[in-house]
C-alpha positions in Angstrom: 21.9 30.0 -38.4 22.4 26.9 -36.2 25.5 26.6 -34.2 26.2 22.7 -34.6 29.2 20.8 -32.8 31.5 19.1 -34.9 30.9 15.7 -34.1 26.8 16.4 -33.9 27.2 17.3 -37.5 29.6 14.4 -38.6 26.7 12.2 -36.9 24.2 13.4 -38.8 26.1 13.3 -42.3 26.8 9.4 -41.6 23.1 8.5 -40.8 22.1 10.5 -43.8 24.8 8.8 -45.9 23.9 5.5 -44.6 20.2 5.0 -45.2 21.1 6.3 -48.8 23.6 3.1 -49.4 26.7 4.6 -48.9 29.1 2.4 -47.0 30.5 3.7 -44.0 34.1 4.4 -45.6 33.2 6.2 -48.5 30.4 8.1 -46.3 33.4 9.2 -43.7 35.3 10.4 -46.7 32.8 12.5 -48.2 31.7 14.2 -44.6 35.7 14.7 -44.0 35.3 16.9 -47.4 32.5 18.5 -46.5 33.2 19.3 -42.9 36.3 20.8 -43.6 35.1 22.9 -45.7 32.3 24.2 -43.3 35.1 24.4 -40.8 37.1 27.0 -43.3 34.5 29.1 -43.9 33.4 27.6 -47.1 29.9 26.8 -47.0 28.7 26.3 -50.6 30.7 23.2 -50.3 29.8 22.1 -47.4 26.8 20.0 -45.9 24.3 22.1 -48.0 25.3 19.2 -51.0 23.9 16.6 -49.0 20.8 16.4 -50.0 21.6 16.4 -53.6 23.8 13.4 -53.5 21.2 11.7 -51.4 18.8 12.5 -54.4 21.4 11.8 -57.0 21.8 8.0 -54.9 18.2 7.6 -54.8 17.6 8.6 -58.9 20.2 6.1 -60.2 22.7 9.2 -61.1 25.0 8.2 -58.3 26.9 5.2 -57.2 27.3 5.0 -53.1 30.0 2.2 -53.2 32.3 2.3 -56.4 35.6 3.7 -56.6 35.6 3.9 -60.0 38.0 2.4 -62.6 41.3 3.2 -63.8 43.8 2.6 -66.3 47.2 3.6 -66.7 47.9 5.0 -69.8 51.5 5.3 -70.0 54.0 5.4 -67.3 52.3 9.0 -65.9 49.1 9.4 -67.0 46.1 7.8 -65.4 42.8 7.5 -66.6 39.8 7.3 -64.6 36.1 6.3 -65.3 34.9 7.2 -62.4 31.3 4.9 -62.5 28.9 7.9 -61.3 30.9 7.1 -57.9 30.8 9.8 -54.8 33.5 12.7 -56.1 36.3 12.2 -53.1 35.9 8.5 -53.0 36.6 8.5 -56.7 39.3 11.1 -56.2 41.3 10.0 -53.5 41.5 6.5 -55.0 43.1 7.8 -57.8 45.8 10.4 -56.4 46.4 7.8 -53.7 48.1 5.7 -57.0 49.7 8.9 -58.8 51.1 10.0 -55.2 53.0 6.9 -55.1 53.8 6.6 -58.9 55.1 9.9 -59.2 58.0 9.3 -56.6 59.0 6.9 -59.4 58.5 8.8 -61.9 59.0 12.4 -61.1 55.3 13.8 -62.0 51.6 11.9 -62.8 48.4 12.9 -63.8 45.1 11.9 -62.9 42.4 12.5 -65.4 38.9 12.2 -64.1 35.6 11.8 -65.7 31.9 10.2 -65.1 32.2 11.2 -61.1 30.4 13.7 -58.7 31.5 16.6 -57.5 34.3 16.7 -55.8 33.7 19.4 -53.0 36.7 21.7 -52.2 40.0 21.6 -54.1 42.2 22.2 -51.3 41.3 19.5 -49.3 43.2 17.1 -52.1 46.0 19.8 -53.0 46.5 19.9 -48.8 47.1 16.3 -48.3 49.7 16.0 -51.4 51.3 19.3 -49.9 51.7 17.1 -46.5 53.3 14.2 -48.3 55.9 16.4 -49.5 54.7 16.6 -53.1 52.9 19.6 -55.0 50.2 19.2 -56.2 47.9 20.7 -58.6 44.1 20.1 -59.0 41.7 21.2 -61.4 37.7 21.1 -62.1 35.4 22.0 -64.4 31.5 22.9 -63.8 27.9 23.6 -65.3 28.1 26.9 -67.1 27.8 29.2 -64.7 30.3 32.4 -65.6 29.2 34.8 -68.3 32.6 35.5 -71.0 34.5 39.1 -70.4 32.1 41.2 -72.8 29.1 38.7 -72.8 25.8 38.5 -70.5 25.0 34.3 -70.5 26.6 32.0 -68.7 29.0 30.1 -71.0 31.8 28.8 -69.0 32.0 26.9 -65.5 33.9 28.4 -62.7 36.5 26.2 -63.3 38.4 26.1 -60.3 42.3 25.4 -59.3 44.1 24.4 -56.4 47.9 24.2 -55.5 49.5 22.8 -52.9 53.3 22.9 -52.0 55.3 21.7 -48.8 57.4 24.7 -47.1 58.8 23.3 -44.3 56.2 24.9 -42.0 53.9 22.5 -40.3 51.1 23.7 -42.3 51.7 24.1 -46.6 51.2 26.5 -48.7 47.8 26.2 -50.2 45.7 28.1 -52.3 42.3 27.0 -53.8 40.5 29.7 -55.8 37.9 29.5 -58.9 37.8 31.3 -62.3 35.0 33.7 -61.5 35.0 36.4 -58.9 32.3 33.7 -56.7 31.6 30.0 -56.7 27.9 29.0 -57.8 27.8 26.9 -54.5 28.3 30.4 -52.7 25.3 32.2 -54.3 23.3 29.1 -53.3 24.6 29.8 -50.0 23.7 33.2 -49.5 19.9 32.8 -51.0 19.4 30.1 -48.3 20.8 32.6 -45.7 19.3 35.4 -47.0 22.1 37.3 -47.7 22.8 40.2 -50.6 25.5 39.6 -53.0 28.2 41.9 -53.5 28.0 44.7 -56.7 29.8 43.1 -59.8 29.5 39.3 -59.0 26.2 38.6 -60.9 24.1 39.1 -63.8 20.4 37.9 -63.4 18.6 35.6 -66.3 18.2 38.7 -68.4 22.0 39.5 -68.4 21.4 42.5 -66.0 23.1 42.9 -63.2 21.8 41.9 -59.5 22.8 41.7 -55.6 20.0 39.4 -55.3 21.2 35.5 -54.7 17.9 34.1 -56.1 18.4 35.7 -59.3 22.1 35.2 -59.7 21.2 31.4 -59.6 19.3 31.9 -62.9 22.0 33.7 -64.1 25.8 34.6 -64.4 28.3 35.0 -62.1 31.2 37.5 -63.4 34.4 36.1 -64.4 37.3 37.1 -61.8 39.9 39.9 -63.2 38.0 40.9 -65.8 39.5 39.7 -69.4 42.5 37.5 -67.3 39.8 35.1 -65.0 37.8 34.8 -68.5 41.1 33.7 -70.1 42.2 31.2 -67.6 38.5 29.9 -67.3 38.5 29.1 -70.7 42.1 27.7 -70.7 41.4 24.8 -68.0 37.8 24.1 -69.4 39.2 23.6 -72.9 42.5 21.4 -71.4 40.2 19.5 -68.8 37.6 18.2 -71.6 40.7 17.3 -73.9 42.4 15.3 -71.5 39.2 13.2 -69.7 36.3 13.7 -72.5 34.2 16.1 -70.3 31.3 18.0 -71.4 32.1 21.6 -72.6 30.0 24.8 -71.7 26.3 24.5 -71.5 26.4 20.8 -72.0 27.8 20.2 -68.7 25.4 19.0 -65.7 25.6 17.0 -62.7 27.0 19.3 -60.2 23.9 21.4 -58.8 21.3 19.4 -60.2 20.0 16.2 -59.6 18.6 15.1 -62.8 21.5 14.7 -65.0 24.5 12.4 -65.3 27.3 14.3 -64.3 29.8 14.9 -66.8 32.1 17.2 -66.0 36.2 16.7 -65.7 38.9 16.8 -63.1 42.5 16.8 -62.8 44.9 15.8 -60.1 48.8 16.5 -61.0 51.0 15.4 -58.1 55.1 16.5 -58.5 58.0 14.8 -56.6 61.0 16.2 -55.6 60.4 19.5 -53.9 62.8 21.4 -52.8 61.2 23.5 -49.8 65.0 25.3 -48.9 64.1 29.1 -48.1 60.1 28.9 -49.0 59.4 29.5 -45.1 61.7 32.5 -44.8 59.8 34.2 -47.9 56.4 33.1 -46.8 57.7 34.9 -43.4 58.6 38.3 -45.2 55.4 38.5 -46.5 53.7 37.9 -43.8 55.8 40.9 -42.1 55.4 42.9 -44.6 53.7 46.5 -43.9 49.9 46.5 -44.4 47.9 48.5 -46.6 45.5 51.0 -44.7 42.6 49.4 -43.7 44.3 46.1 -43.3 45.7 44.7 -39.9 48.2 42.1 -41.2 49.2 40.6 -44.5 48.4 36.7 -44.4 49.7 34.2 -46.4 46.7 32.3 -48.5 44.8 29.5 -46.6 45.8 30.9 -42.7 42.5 32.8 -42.5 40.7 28.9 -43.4 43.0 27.4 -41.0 42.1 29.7 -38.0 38.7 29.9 -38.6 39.1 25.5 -38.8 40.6 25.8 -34.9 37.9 27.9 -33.7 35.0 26.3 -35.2 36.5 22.8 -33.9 36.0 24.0 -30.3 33.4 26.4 -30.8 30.9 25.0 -33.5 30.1 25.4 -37.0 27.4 27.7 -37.7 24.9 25.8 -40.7 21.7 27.6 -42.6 18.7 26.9 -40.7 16.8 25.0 -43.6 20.0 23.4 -44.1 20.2 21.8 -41.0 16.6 20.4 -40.7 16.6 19.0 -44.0 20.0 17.1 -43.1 18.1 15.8 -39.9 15.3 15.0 -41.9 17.5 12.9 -44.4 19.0 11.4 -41.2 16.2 10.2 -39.4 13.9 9.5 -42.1 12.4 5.8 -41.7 14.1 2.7 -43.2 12.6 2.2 -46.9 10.2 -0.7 -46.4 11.3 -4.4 -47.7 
């Protein structure tokens, strides 16, 4: 591992970014995403995408500038066709109109397809929590999760995020996929070298493995058993019937780069919260009595956020091949005329 500054890294991103055609807004907002999400501990959704989307850029499958388009459907519903456009750019265009539209009308929606990925749930579900709004968001993936009772990966990890103001500073914010790992954190660990956990994966054969560079052939395990395969299945089957997306193994895009990507997403934002006593609770829980072999009880998202403080001053720590192919990418030479 590399220990990189903050700033070093957010350098290196934009040069990347840049000599792939991205302009320099949308390339600040997709380093914001992935920064963040190196800063909370969240590697497989960090800088390790870059090189994809620069290949994605460079094969046609992405579009550096567009926002995409979009269309109101009624008074609350808002379709997007996102144009192959960067996956935050994309996003934030489109809950930046259902933020403001549903202080008019109480709740909006935001269905998403024909964009990249769109990195780390949270980050969105965050900023509508610090408007004052809660908001939901919602993703689908490449099959990647094997159904409770079955040994091929059938399902994507199909992750959620909510978001809800409290009256603290900070929201309450919880971001969590479908199966017990994201793909973008078995990825992670093979290019660090490090074992999985028992129960996460099956390899290609449908047996099971510790070893990241088989799990990516393979299945990761659906989180609480029967329940995670349930709610999986719930959102993938909602998400593709409300923006068109690709269903099971027909869905690509996300950790290749040789495929449209055609997956879905989902942004719901609600007005009107009430955040009256929603501190106080979050505050007995957090005084509650630990467990043995636990020093505190946290409230979701506080670990991310402490981690985010020290890693501001202190550096984020990036996967040595990572971080010389992002320097490569940024100080490749200018594509002759």
């Amino acid at each position: 591992m590399t220990l990189v500054m903050v700033e070093e890294a957010r350098n290196v991103a934009m040069r990347a970014l840049a000599r792939a055609g991205v302009s320099q807004s949308n390339a600040t907002t997709q380093t914001d995403l992935w920064l963040d999400a190196e800063l909370r501990g969240i590697a497989s959704h960090g800088l390790l995408r870059l090189e994809r989307i620069v290949q994605r850029i460079e094969r046609g499958l992405a579009d550096p500038k567009t926002s995409g388009e979009r269309e109101w459907l009624g008074s609350s519903f808002l379709a997007v066709d996102g144009k192959a456009g960067l996956g935050p750019v994309v996003a934030l265009a489109a809950l930046d109109q259902i933020m403001q539209r549903a202080q008019e009308t109480g709740i909006a929606i935001a269905a998403i397809g024909n964009s990249q990925h769109i990195g780390m749930l949270g980050w969105y579900a965050e900023r509508v929590a610090k408007a004052g709004q809660v908001g939901i968001v919602l993703s689908t993936s490449e099959a990647l999760v094997h159904p409770w009772g079955g040994r091929r990966a059938l399902l994507g990890t199909n992750p959620i995020a909510i978001g809800v103001p409290t009256g603290e500073p900070e929201p309450f914010v919880m971001d969590t996929a479908t199966s017990i790992v994201s793909m973008g954190e078995i990825h992670d660990r093979a290019h660090r070298g490090v074992p999985l956990e028992d129960g996460w994966a099956l390899d290609v054969n449908g047996a099971a493995t510790v070893d990241a560079e088989a799990a990516k052939s393979g299945a990761i395990a659906p989180f609480g058993q029967a329940k995670g395969y349930a709610l999986g299945l719930a959102f993938e089957l909602m998400i593709s019937a409300l923006t068109g997306a690709a269903l099971g193994r027909d869905v690509h895009g996300t950790l290749d780069a040789d495929h449209p990507c055609n997956k879905g997403d989902m942004f719901i934002v609600i007005d009107r919260a009430r955040t009256d006593g929603l501190a106080g609770y979050l505050d007995i829980i957090r005084n509650a009595e630990p467990a043995q072999g636990f020093a505190s009880v946290l409230v979701p998202g506080e670990r991310g956020r402490a981690l985010r403080a020290k890693r501001m001053r202190e550096g984020v720590p990036i996967a040595d091949p990572v971080w010389a192919t992002l320097q490569a990418l940024a100080d490749a030479k200018e594509p002759a005329a």
